[in-house]
C-alpha positions in Angstrom: 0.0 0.0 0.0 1.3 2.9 -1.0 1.0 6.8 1.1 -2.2 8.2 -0.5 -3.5 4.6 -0.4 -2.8 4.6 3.1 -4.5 7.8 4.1 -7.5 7.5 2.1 -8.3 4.3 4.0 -7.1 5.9 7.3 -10.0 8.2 6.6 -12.8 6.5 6.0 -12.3 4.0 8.9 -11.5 7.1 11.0 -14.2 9.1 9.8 -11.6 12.1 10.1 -12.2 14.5 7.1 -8.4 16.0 7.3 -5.0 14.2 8.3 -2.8 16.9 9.4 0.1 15.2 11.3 1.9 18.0 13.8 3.1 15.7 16.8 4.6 11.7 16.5 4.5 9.6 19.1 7.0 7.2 19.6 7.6 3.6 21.2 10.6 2.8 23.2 11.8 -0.6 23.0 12.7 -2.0 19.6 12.3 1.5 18.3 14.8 3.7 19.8 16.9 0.8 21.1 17.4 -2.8 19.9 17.1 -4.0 23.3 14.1 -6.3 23.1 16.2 -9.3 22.9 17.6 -8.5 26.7 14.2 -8.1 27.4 13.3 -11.1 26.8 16.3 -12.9 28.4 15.1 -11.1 31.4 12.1 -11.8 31.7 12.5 -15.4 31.0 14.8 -15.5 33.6 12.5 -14.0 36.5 10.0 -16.3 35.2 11.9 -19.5 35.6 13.4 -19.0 38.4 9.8 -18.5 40.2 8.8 -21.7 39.0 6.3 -20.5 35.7 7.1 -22.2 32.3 7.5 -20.1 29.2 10.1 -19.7 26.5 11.9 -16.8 25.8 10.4 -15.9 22.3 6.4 -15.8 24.1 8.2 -12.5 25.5 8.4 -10.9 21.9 4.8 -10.8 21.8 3.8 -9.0 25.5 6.1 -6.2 24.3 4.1 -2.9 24.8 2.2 -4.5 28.1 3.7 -2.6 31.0 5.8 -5.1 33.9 3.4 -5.3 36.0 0.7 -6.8 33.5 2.9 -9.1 32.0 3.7 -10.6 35.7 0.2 -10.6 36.7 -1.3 -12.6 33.7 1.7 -15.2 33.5 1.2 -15.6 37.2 -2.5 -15.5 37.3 -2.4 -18.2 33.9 0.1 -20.4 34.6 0.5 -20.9 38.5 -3.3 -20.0 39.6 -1.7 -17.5 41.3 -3.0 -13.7 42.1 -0.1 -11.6 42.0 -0.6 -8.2 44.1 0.3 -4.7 42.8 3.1 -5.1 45.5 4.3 -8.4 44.4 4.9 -7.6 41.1 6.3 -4.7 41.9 9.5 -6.7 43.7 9.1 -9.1 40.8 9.8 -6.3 38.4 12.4 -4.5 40.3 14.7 -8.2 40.4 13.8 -8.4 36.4 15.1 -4.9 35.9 18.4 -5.9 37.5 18.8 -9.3 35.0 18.2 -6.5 31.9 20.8 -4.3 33.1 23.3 -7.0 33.8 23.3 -7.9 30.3 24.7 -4.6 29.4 23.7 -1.4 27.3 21.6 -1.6 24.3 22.5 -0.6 21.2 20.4 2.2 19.5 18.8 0.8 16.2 20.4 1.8 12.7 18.3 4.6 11.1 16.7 5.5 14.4 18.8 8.8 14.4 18.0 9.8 11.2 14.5 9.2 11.8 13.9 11.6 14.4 16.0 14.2 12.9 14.1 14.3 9.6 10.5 14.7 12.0 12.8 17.4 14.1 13.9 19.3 10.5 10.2 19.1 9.7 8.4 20.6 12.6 7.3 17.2 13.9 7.2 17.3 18.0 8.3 14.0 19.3 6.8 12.5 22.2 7.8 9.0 24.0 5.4 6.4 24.7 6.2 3.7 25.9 5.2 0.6 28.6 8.3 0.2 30.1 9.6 1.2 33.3 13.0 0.2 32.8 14.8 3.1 34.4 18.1 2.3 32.9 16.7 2.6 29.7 14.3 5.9 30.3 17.7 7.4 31.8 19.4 7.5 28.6 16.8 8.9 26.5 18.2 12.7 26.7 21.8 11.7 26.2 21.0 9.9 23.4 19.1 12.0 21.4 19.9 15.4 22.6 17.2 18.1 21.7 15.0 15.5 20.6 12.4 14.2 22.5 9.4 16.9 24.2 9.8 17.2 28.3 6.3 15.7 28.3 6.2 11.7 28.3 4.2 8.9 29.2 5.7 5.1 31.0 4.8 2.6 32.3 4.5 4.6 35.3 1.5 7.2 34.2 -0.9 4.4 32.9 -3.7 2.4 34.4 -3.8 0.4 31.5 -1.1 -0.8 29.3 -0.8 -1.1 25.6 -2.2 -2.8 23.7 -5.0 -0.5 25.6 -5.1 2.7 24.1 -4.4 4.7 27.0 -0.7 5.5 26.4 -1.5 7.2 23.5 -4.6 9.1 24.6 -2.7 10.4 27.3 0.0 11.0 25.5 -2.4 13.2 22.5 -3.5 15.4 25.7 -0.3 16.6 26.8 0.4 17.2 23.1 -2.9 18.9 23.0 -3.4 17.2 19.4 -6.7 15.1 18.0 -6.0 12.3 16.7 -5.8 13.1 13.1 -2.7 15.5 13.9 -0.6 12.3 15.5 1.6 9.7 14.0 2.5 6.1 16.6 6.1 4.7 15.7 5.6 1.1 16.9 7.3 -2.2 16.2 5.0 -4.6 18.1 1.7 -5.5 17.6 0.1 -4.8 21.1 1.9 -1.3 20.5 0.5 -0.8 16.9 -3.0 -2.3 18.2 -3.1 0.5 21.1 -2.3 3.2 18.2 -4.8 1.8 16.0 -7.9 1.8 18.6 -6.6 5.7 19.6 -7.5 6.5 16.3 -3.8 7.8 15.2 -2.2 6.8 11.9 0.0 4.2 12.7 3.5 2.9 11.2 4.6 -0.5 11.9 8.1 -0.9 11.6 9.8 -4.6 11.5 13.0 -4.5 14.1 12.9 -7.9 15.4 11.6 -11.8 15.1 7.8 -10.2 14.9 6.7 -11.1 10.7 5.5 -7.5 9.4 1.9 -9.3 8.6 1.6 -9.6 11.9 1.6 -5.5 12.5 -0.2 -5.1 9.1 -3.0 -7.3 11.1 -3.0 -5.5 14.5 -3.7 -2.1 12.2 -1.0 -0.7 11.4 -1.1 1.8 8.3 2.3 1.6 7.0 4.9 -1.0 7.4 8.2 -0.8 7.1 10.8 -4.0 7.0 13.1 -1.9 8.9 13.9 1.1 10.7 16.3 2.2 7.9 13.9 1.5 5.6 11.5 3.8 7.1 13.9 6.2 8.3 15.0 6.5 4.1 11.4 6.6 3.1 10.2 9.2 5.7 11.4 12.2 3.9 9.1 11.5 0.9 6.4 10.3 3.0 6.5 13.6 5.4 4.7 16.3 2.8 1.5 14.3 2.6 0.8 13.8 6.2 2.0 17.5 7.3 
């Protein structure tokens, strides 16, 4: 599907009249950083050790959920067990400390480009994301200097986690934007399903094990088989959404 396909079918399941993109609002994990696949060490680790089965790649597909929900339904599903806010709290906090033993992670090639062509064009950036990894959240500034707007939304400011659309709604009212004036950046399909059902156009990018069919099926608008792939397309794309 090409851009004006794209938007014309944006509109008419919308109902919007006008797309006028002025804000983008953009996931984390496996977007700014390729550091899903510690992620999912991690959390298979926590998970093991406290007795629940699972395999590492299952982890690939919770990724826009925030901590806590992801411990709560594994817990709640495979032991019987009711896990309280508390609980997986400390559950989180010990799974935190397995990501950031593994070491940095890397920032994915073309995300830099990427934000500088939304910066060149006006765009304000916002971060939205479900994690709560502080580590992670830490290096945002000092990574991309001048990039992101003061205002963002973690795991932290939600009730709900993607793929609710919450995150996103929130995130639109502290941009002060409708939905027709905000882009989602997303790689994973609870992420690109919470950007879908907030009624933003939404571009799927592939950065990881996740097929792009898959985001094509949770809604997205666009997809992308990379982030370099978007980043050299976004330039051309830019002057029909703005």
């Amino acid at each position: 599907m090409n851009i004006q396909e794209a938007i014309l079918n944006y509109l008419k399941y919308t109902g919007h009249k006008e797309i006028h993109i002025s804000t983008a609002l953009i996931d984390m994990d496996g977007v700014l950083y390729d550091s899903m696949k510690n992620h999912t060490r991690a959390w298979h680790k926590l998970m093991t050790k406290n007795g629940i089965k699972c395999t590492r790649d299952e982890f690939y597909s919770y990724e826009g959920m925030t901590g806590a929900d992801i411990i709560k339904q594994l817990f709640r599903q495979r032991a019987g067990k009711v896990v309280t806010s508390d609980e997986a709290a400390a559950l989180y906090q010990v799974k935190s400390r397995y990501f950031r033993e593994l070491g940095e992670p890397q920032i994915i090639t073309g995300t830099p480009q990427m934000l500088l062509t939304l910066k060149d064009n006006n765009i304000k950036r916002i971060l939205v994301t479900g994690s709560g990894q502080q580590s992670v959240l830490d290096k945002i500034d000092s990574d991309f200097p001048g990039i992101f707007a003061p205002e963002r939304i973690t795991a932290a400011d939600v009730t709900h986690g993607k793929p609710n659309p919450e995150p996103y709604l929130k995130a639109m009212l502290k941009a002060q934007v409708k939905p027709f004036q905000a882009m989602v950046i997303e790689n994973a399909p609870l992420g690109v399903q919470a950007g879908h059902a907030a009624g933003c156009f939404t571009i799927g990018i592939t950065t990881g094990p996740i097929p792009p069919k898959e985001l094509a099926k949770a809604g997205a608008d666009l997809v992308f088989p990379s982030m370099a792939d978007f980043a050299r397309e976004l330039p051309q794309l830019l002057p029909s959404l703005i």
